[in-house]
C-alpha positions in Angstrom: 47.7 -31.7 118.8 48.7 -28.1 117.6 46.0 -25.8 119.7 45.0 -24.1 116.3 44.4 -27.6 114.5 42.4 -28.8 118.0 40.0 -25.5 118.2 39.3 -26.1 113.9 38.5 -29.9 114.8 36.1 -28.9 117.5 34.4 -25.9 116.8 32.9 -26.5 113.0 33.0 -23.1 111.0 29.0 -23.7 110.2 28.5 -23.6 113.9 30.8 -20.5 114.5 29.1 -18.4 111.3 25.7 -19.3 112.4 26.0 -17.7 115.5 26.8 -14.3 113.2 24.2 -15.0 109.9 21.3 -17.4 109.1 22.7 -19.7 107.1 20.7 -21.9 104.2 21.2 -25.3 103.3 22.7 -25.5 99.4 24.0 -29.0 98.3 26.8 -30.0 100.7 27.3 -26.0 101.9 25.7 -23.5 103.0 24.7 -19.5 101.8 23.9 -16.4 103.8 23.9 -12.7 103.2 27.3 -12.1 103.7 28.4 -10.3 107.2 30.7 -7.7 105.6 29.1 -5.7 103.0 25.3 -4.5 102.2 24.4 -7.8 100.5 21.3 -8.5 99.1 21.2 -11.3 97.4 23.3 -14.7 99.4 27.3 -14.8 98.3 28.8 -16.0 101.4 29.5 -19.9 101.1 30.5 -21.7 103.8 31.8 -24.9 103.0 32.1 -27.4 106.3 34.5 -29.9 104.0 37.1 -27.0 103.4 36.3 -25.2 107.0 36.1 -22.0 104.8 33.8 -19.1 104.9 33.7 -16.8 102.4 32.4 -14.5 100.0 33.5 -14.0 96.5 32.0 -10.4 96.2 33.5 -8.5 98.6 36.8 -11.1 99.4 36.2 -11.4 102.7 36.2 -14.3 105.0 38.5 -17.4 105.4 39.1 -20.5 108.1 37.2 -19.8 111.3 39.9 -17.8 112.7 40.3 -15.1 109.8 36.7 -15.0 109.7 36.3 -14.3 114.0 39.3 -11.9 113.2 37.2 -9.9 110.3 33.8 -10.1 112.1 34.9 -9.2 115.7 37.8 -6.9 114.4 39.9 -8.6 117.1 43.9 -9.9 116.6 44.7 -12.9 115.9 46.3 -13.5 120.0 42.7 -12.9 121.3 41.0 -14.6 118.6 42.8 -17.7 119.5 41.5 -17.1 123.1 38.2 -16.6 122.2 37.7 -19.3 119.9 39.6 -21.6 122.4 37.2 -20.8 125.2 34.4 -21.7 122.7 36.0 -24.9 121.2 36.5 -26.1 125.6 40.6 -25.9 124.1 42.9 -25.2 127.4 46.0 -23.1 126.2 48.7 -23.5 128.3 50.3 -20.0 128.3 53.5 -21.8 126.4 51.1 -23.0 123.7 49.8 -19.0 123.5 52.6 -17.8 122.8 54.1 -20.4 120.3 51.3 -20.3 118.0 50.5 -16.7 118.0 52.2 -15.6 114.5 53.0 -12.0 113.9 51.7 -11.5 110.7 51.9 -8.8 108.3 49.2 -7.1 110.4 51.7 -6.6 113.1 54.3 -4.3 110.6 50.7 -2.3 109.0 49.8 -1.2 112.5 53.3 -0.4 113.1 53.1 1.7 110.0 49.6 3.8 110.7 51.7 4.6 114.3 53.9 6.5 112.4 52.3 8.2 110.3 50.1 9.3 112.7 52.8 11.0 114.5 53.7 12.1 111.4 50.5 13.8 111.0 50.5 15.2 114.6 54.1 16.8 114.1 53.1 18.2 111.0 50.0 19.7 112.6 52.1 22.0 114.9 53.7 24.0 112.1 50.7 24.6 109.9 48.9 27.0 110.8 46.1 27.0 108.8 45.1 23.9 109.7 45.2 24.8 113.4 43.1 28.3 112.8 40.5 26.1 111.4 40.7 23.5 114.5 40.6 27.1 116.4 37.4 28.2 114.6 35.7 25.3 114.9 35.9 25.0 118.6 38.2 21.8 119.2 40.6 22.5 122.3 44.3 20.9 122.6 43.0 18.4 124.8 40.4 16.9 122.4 43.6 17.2 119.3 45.7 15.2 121.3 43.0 12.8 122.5 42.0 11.4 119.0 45.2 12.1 117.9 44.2 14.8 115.1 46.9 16.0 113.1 47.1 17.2 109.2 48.4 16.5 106.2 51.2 17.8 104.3 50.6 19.4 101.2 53.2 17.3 99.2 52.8 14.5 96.6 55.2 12.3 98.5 56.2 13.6 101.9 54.4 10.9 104.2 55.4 8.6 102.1 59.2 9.2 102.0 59.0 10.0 105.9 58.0 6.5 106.4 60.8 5.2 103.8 63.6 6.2 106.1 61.3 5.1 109.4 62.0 1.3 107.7 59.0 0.7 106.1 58.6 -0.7 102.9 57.0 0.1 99.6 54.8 -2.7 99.7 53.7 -2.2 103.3 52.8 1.7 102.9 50.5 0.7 99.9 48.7 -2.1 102.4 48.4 0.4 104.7 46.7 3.2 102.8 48.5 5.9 103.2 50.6 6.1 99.5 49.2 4.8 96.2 50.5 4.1 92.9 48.4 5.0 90.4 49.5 3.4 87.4 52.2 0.6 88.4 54.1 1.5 84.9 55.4 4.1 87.2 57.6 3.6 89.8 56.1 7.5 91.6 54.2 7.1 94.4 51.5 9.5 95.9 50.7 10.5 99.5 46.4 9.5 99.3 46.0 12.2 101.7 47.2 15.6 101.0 46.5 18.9 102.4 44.0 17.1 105.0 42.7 17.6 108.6 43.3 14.2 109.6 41.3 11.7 112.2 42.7 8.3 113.0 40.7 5.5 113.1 40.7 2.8 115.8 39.0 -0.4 116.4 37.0 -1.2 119.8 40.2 -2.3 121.6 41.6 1.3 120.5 44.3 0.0 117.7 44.8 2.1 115.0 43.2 0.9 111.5 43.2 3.9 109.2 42.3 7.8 109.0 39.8 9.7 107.8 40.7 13.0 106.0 38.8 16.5 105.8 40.5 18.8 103.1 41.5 22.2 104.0 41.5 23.8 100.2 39.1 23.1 97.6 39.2 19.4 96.8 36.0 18.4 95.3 36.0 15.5 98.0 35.3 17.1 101.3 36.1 13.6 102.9 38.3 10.8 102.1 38.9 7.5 104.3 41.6 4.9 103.9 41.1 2.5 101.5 39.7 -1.4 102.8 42.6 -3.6 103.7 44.0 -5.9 106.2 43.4 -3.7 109.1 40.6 -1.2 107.7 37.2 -2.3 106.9 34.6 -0.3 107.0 31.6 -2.7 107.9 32.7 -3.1 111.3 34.7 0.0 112.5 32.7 2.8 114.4 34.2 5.8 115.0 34.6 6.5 118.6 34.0 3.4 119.8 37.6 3.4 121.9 36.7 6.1 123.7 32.8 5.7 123.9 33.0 1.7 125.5 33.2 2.3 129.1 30.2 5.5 128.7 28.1 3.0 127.0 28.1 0.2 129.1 27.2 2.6 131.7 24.5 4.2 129.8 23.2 1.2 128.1 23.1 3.2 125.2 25.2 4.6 121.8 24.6 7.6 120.3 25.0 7.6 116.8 26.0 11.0 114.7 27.3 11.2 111.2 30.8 12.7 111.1 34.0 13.1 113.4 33.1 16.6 114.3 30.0 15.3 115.6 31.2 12.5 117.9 33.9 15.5 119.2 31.0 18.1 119.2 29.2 15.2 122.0 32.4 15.1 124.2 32.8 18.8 124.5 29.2 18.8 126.1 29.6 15.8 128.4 28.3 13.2 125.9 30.6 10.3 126.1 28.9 7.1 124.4 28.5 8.4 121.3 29.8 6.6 117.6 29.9 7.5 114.2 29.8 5.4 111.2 32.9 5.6 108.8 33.3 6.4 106.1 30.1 3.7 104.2 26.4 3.9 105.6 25.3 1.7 108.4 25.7 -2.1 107.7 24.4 -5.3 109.7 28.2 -5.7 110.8 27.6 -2.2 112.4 24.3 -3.9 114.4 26.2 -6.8 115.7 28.9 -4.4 117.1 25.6 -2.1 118.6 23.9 -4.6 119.9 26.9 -6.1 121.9 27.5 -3.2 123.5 24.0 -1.4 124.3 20.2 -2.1 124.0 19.6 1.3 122.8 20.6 3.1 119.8 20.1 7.1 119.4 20.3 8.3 116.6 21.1 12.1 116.3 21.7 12.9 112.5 21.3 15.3 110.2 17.9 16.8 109.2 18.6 16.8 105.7 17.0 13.5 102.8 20.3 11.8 103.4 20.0 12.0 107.0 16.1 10.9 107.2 17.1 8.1 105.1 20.2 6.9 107.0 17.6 7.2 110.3 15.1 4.7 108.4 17.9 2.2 107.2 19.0 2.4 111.0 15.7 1.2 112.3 15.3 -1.1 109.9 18.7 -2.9 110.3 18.3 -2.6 114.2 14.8 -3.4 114.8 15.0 -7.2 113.8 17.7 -7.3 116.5 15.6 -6.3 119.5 17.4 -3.1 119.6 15.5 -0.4 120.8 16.0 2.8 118.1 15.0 6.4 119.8 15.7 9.8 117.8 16.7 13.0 119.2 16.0 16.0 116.7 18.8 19.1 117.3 17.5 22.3 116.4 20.7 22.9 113.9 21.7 21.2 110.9 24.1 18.8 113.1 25.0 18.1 116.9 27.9 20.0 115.9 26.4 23.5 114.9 24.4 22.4 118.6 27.3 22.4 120.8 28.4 25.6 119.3 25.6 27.6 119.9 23.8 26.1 122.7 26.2 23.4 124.2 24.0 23.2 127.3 20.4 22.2 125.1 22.9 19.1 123.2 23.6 17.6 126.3 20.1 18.1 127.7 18.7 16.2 124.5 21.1 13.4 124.1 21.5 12.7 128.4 17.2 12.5 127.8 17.3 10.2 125.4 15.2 10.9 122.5 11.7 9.2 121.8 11.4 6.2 120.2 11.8 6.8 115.9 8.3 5.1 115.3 6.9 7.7 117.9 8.6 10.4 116.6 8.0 9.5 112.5 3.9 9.1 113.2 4.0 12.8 114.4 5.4 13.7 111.6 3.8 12.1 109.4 0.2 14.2 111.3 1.3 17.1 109.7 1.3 16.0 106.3 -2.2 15.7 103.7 -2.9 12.2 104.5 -6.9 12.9 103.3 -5.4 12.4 99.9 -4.9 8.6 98.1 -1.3 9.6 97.0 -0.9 11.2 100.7 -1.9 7.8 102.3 0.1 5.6 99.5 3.2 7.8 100.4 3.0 7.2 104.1 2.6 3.7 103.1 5.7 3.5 101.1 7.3 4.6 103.9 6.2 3.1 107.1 5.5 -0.5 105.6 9.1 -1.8 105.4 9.5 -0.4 108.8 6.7 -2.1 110.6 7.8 -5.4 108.7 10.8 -5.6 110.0 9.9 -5.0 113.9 11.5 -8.3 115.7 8.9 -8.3 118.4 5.2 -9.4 118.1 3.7 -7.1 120.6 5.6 -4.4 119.6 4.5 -4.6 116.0 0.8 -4.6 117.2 1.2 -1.4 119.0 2.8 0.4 116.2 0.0 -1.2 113.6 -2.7 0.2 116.1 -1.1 3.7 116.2 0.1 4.4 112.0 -3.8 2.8 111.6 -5.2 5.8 113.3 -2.7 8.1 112.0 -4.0 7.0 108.3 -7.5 7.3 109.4 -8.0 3.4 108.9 -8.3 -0.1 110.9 -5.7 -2.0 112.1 -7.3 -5.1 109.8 -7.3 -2.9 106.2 -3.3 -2.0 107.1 -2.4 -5.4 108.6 -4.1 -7.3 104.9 -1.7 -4.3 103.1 1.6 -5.3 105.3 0.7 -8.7 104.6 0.1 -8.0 100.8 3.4 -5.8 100.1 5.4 -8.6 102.2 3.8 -11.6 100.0 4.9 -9.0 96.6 8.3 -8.6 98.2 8.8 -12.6 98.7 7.8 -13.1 95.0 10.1 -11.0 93.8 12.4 -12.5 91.5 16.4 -12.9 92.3 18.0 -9.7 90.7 20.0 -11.5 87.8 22.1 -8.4 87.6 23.5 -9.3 91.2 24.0 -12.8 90.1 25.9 -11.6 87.5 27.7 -8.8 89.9 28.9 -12.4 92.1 30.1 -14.1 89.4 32.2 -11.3 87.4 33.7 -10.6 91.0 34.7 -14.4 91.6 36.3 -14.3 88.2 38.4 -11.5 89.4 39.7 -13.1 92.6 42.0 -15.4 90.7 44.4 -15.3 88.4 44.8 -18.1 85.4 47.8 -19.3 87.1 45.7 -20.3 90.5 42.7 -21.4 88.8 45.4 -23.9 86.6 46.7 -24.7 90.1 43.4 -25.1 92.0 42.3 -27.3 89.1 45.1 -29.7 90.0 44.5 -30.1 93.6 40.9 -30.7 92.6 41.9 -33.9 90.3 45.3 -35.1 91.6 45.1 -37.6 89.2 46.4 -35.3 86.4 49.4 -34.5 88.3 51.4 -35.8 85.4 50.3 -32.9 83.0 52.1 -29.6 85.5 55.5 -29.8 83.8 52.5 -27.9 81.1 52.7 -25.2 83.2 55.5 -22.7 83.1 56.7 -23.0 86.4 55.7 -19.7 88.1 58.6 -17.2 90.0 56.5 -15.6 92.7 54.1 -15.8 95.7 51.8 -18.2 96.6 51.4 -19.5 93.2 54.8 -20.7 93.3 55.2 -22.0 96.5 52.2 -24.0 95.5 54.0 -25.2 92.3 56.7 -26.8 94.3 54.9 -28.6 96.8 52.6 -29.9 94.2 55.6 -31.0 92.5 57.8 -32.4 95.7 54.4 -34.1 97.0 54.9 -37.9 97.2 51.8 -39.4 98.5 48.9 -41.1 96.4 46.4 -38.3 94.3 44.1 -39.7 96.7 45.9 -37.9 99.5 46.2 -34.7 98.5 44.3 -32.3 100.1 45.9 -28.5 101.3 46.3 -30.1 104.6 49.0 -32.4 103.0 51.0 -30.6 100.9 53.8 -28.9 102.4 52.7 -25.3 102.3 52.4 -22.5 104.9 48.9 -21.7 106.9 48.2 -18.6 104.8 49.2 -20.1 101.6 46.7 -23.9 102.7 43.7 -21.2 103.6 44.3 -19.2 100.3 44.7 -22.4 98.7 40.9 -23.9 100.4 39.5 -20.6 99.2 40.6 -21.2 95.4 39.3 -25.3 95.8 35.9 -23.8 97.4 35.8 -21.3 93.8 36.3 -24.0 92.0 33.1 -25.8 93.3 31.4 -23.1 93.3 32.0 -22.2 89.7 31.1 -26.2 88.7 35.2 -26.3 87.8 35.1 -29.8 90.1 32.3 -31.8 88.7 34.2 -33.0 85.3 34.6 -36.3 84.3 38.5 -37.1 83.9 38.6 -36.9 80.2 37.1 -33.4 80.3 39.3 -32.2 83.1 42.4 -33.3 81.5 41.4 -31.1 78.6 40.2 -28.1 80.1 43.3 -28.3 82.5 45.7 -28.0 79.5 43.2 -25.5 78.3 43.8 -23.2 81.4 47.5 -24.4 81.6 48.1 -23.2 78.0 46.0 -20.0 78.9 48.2 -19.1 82.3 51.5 -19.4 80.4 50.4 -16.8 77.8 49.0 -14.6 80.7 52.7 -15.2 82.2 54.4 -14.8 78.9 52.9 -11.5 78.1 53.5 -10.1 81.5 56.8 -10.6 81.3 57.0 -9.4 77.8 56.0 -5.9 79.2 58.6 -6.1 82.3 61.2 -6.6 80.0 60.2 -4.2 77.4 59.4 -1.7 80.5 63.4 -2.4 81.8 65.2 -2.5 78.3 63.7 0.9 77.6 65.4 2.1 81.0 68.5 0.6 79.9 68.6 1.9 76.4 67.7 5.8 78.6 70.5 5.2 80.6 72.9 4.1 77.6 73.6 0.7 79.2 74.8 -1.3 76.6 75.8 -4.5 78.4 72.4 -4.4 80.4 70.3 -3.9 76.9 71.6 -6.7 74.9 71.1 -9.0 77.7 67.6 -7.3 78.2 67.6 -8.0 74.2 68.3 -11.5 74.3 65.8 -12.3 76.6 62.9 -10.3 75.2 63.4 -12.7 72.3 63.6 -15.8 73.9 59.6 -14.5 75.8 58.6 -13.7 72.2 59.3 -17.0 71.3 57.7 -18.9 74.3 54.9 -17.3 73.4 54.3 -18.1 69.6 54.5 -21.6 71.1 51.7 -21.2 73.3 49.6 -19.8 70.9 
């Protein structure tokens, strides 16, 4: 059996995703707050039937090896080892290397390579960019460590640099670095212009994206790559390439707030130190702490934001058995630190902090806590923290100590805990987020795939896809011809049968698990023979007008250019859409 097919048959993807979420039993799947954004409210479904995890909201997940690939931000070569090892699947090293597929992944990295020595060429002739590196204390070492560079200030000069490197259109857009802002226009933009910019790497120190700090007066002081196949920021930390061997010395990460920061640490001797990017700290971000240390410091900024981001922290962590200290700089940032007293940073962070709870019921001594609205603040605050403490005994001791800091007994605040919990439970589901899922599963197919998913959901209507105008591109019309070439009984069909490629069968299990989860798979056959040709007739004039537009969009170009030939055959078939579509009105 094919190693990849042997390590799916063996290792169900309930089993794998549990180990990650709590799951919840619903009908013949399962929910859970979804790994890979700030959910709230359950949209990951994980179907055992289709081996798919996914979630509609955020459009992540997949079969158990997409999923292991997004959740450990690992390759697809070591997830196959990892999950192997797991699944008790020996791969003879023959086997390794004839299923390991280079994927579009492969080309992307290939891509951010580039332009980072793009940016790192660029940065020796600008001298602006290196006066500021200059002023704000970074030595050559440290630029050439994280492989800072800059930006040109160009609309397009990255982006035709990698043009004549061999990359595509197509792939510089997946990568991040160019964008097309309206696709009526061919142009294409550089995203980052006139930037100090910071690549991004994953643990196993692989490039994923860049982070960029203007150098004029763009109203956004920081930009980051945009999510993609490589970059996602629920699971990157900043520094954590350079911080993994520090760490697992220290048994500890020290978390700051920006790039300057994490550099600001290494200047002064601080090596295991990480910085979220780009999106505040997400349970993703826990999973990759906890893995790597049983202490997290956090050494942020004193401003709201920074108070804030220090109680989401504990309250993330804390569930987890991680233990959360604080260490308090005497500047706005470890940055400003390290400039002016570099020696006092590293004495702080090598010391460890004191643990946040500690360090919050000091503060909170110096405010009025005599007054009601005094005591009801300090309970707004401190109850969702003592909630979501993971360990009994450690919950007791914090209860004892916040109970004498309000003046009270550990019984009167332990009923209020229990109380605000109880009103927390009750609350009811946010309809709003319901709402949120569904628009955003609406928007992760097109009418074509929903007409196509609709026929692998009842075979039996295989007879009505010459309905369908057969589609010219991408998975949609790979997926037309297998469905058409496929020879076995309706009762047969399944994505494992048809003749399609891996990535098209596990985009293809996605689309069946929307349709279940949208109740498109519970009709009975008269009903989904109509609402079949309902969709089919709705696709074609989604088709119809899309093409309408190319061919308007081309036969204005040719009328420009005065290419007569070109236009009337332009002409002729702008007429012949115009008519296609009156009929599928």
């Amino acid at each position: 059996m094919d190693p990849v097919e042997e390590i799916k048959s063996r290792l169900p993807i309930e089993e794998l995703i549990g180990q990650y979420c709590q799951l919840q039993k619903k009908g013949r799947n399962f929910v859970c707050l979804c790994p890979f954004h700030n959910d709230t409210h359950p949209s990951f479904t994980v179907s055992p039937d289709k081996g798919i995890g996914y979630c509609f909201a955020c459009n992540s997940g997949g079969d158990i090896f997409s999923f292991y690939q997004q959740v450990e931000n690992v390759d697809f070569r070591q997830a196959l080892k990892d999950l192997a090892e797991k699944a008790g699947v020996e791969l003879p090293e023959v086997s390794k290397e004839s299923v390991v597929k280079k994927d579009e992944k492969d080309r992307l990295r290939e891509c951010l390579e580039a332009t980072k020595d793009f940016y790192a060429d660029s940065l020796k002739n600008n001298e602006v960019a290196k006066k500021y590196l200059e002023e704000r204390g970074i030595p050559q070492e440290q630029i050439e460590l994280f492989g800072i560079g800059v930006s040109p200030d160009s609309f397009s000069e990255t982006y035709n640099h990698l043009l004549k490197k061999g990359f595509s259109k197509s792939e510089i857009l997946k990568a991040g670095i160019s964008v097309q802002k309206d696709l009526s226009e061919e142009r294409m933009y550089d995203r980052f212009r006139n930037r100090l910019m910071f690549p991004i790497f994953d643990a196993q120190g692989k490039i994923v994206g860049f982070g960029g700090r203007t150098l004029g007066d763009d109203d956004a002081k920081y930009i980051n790559s945009s999510e993609g196949p490589l970059y996602r920021k629920s699971n990157i930390l900043y520094g954590l390439n350079f911080a993994k061997e520090a760490i697992r010395s220290a048994k500890s990460i020290v978390m700051v707030e920006g790039y300057f920061d994490v550099l600001a640490c290494h200047r002064v001797g601080i090596k295991n130190v990480v910085a979220v990017s780009g999106t505040a700290l997400t349970q993703e971000h826990v999973h990759i702490l906890k893995r790597n240390a049983e202490t997290v410091v956090l050494c942020l900024d004193q401003d709201r934001a920074g108070k804030e981001a220090a109680q989401r922290a504990f309250i993330l962590c804390s569930p987890e058995e991680l233990h959360v200290h604080t260490v308090q700089v005497p500047d706005k940032d470890p940055d400003e630190t390290a400039t002016r007293d570099p020696k006092l940073l590293n004495q702080l962070l090598s010391s460890g902090g004191v643990p946040y709870l500690d360090k919050l019921a000091n503060d909170l001594l110096e405010k009025d806590l005599n007054s009601i609205q005094g005591k009801r603040e300090a309970m707004e605050l401190i109850v969702p923290l003592l909630n979501s403490i993971g360990s009994s005994v450690e919950r007791e001791h914090y209860i004892n100590k916040f109970a004498s800091v309000l003046s009270t007994t550990n019984v009167v605040l332990k009923e209020d805990l229990s109380r605000l919990e109880k009103q927390k439970i009750k609350t009811p589901i946010n309809k709003s987020e319901d709402n949120e899922l569904e628009d955003a599963r609406k928007k992760q197919f097109s009418k074509l795939e929903v007409s196509l998913g609709l026929f692998c959901t009842y075979p039996k209507h295989l007879g009505l896809l010459d309905q369908l105008i057969p589609p010219d591109d991408g998975m949609p019309s790979r997926l037309y011809a297998a469905l058409k070439d496929f020879s076995g009984g309706y009762e047969t069909l399944s994505p494992k049968t048809l003749d399609i490629t891996d990535e098209d069968r596990e985009r293809l299990s996605i689309l069946l698990l929307y349709c279940e989860e949208s109740d498109l798979s519970a009709w009975s056959e008269i009903l989904s023979a109509q609402e079949i040709k309902r969709n089919c007739q709705a696709s074609n004039r989604e088709f119809l007008q899309k093409k309408q537009k190319d061919i308007a969009k081309k036969l204005l170009i040719a009328r420009t250019q005065g290419n007569s030939e070109e236009e009337t055959r332009l002409s002729a078939e702008y007429q012949q859409i115009v008519k296609l579509s009156r009929l599928t009105r």
